[in-house]
C-alpha positions, 0 to 999 in steps of 0.5 A: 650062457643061459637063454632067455625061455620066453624068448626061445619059445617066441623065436621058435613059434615065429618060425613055425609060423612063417614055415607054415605060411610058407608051406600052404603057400607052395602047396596052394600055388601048385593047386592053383597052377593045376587048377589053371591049366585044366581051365587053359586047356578046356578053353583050347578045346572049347576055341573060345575067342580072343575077347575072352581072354581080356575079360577074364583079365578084367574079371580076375582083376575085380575079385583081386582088388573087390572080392579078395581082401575081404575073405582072405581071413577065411576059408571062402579065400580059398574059393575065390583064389580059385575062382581067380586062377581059373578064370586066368587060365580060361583066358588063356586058352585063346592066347595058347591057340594062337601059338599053337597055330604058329609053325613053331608054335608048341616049341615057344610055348614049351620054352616059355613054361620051361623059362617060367619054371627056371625063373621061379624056381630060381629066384625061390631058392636064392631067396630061401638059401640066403634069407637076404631080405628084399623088402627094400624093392617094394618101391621100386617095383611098385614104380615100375610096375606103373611105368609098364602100365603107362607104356602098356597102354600107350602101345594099344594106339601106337602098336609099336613091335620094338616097344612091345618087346620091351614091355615084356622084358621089363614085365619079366624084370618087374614080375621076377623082383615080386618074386623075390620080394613076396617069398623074401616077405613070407620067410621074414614075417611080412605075409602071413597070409598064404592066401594073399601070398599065393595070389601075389606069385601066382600072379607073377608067374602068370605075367612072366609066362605070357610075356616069355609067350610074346618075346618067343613068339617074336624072335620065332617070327611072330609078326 
């Protein structure tokens, strides 16, 4: 059977470029995850309040939806990736004090980075091993992700401990179907860009961690 060159050479080319794609995306997320957690524990030392933690949300989320779809395409993407990630991470600081003061505090934090980091490297590698493509969910997370949202700020006025709970499980549910729905994009060719692919995991990673946080939190007996 004689193949077809030019078609060789473009299937080749497209999977080059999805492993770079996918290369600086794990590579910029570990910087990013780092880069967070020197933020996350200067904030710890600096014991700076509550309130800072749901600015930096806010913050963040303004450079995600303002900043960063317009120099993604650039290397000031990169800075504001950064500058995202650390803001992230200042707010963390506060919410990881808390914890700290519980009696079993270190442990729930401990055990929720541990999940975290079984979760994500999970669900990579079946993603990666298999190549089974997730595109499918997208809207089904979407729709998800908005019901969460609805229920999220409901609770704010009704402060519901049982809805609480399962607000974050289902964050959890939602935020690991990103996971397998950005890195299933990535090895397809539906992300090309390693900064908006980082930005996407990151985020998912962020949101299953402070939701391990919360459920541990309650069940090691977090009124």
């Amino acid at each position: 059977m004689i193949e077809n060159p030019v078609i060789v050479d473009r299937g080749q080319s497209s999977a080059l470029a999805t492993n770079k794609v996918l290369r600086n995306t794990y590579m910029l997320l570990s910087m990013t995850l780092l880069f967070s957690g020197l933020t996350a524990g200067l904030s710890m030392a600096m014991q700076l309040p509550f309130a800072v933690y749901f600015g930096s949300v806010i913050g963040a989320f303004a450079l995600i939806w303002l900043v960063l779809p317009r120099v993604a395409n650039s290397g000031a993407g990169i800075a504001v990736v950064f500058v995202i990630t650390g803001l992230l991470g200042l707010g963390l600081g506060p919410l990881l004090n808390y914890y700290t003061a519980l009696a079993n505090g270190s442990q729930v934090i401990t055990l929720a980075l541990g999940g975290t980091g079984v979760i994500f490297v999970g669900l990579s590698a079946y993603v990666l091993t298999t190549k089974k493509d997730f595109s499918f969910m997208g809207g089904f997370l979407m729709a998800g992700f908005l019901v969460i949202l609805v229920a999220a700020i409901a609770n704010i006025f009704f402060q519901i401990p049982a809805l609480s709970l399962t607000i974050s499980s289902a964050i959890i549910l939602i935020m690991s179907g990103f996971i397998l729905y950005d890195t299933s994009r990535i090895i397809h060719g539906g992300e090309t860009n390693y900064i908006m692919a980082t930005i996407g995991l990151y985020l998912s990673l962020y949101n299953i961690f402070v939701s391990l946080l919360q459920i541990l939190g309650i069940f090691g007996g977090d009124d």
